[in-house]
Kinemage of the C-alpha trace (Angstrom):
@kinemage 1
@onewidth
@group {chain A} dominant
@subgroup {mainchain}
@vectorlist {calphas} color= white
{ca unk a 1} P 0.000 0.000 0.000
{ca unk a 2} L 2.942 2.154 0.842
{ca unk a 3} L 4.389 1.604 -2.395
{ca unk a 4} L 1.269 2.742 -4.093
{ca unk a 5} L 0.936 5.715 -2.107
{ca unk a 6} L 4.350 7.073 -3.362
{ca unk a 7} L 3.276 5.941 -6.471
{ca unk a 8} L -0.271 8.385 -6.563
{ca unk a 9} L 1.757 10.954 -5.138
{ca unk a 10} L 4.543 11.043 -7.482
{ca unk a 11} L 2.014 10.897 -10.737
{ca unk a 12} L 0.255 13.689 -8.891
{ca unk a 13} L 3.428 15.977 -8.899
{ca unk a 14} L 4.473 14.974 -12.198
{ca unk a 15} L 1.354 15.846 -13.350
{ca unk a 16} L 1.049 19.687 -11.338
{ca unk a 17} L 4.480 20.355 -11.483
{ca unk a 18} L 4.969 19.643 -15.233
{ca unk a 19} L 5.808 22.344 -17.958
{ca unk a 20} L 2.378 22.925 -19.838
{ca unk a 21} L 3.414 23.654 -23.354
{ca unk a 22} L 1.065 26.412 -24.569
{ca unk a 23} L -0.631 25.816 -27.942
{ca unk a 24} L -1.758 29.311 -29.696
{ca unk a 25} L -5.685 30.194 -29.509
{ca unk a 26} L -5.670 30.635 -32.951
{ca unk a 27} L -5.206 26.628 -33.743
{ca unk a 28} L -7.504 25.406 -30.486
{ca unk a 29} L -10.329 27.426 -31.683
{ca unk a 30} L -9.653 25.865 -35.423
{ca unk a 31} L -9.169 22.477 -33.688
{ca unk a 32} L -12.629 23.119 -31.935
{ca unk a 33} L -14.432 24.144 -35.168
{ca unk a 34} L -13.075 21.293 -37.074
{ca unk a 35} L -14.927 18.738 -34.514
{ca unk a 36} L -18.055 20.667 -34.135
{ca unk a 37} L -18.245 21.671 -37.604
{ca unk a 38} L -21.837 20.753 -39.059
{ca unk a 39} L -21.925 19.120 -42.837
{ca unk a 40} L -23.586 21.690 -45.319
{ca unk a 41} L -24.295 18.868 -47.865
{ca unk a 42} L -27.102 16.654 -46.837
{ca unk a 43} L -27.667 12.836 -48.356
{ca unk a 44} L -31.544 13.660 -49.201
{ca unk a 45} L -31.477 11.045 -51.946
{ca unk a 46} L -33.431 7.472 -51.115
{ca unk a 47} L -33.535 7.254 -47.482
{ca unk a 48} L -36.260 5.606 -45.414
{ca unk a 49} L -40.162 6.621 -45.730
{ca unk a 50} L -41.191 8.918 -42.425
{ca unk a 51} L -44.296 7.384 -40.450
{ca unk a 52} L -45.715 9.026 -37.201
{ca unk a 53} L -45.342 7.516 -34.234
{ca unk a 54} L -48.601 7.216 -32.750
């Protein structure tokens, strides 16, 4: 238990005490558009029939 102990605390250092290398707004915010970026050309060809759900 000891020996994961020193183990969690170590990681937990490492972790805070790491240099953070900064990454420029300008490419996160293109990074973030990319992934939430909705398609502007819909399939509308064949496709299944709508029915209500009653």
């Amino acid at each position: 238990m000891i020996i994961v102990a020193i183990g969690t605390v170590a990681v937990g250092a490492w972790w805070l005490l790491a240099p953070r290398t900064s990454v420029p707004a300008s490419d996160a915010t293109s990074r973030a558009d990319d992934f939430f970026k909705v398609p502007q050309d819909y399939k509308t060809t064949g496709g299944q029939k709508m029915k209500p759900r009653w």
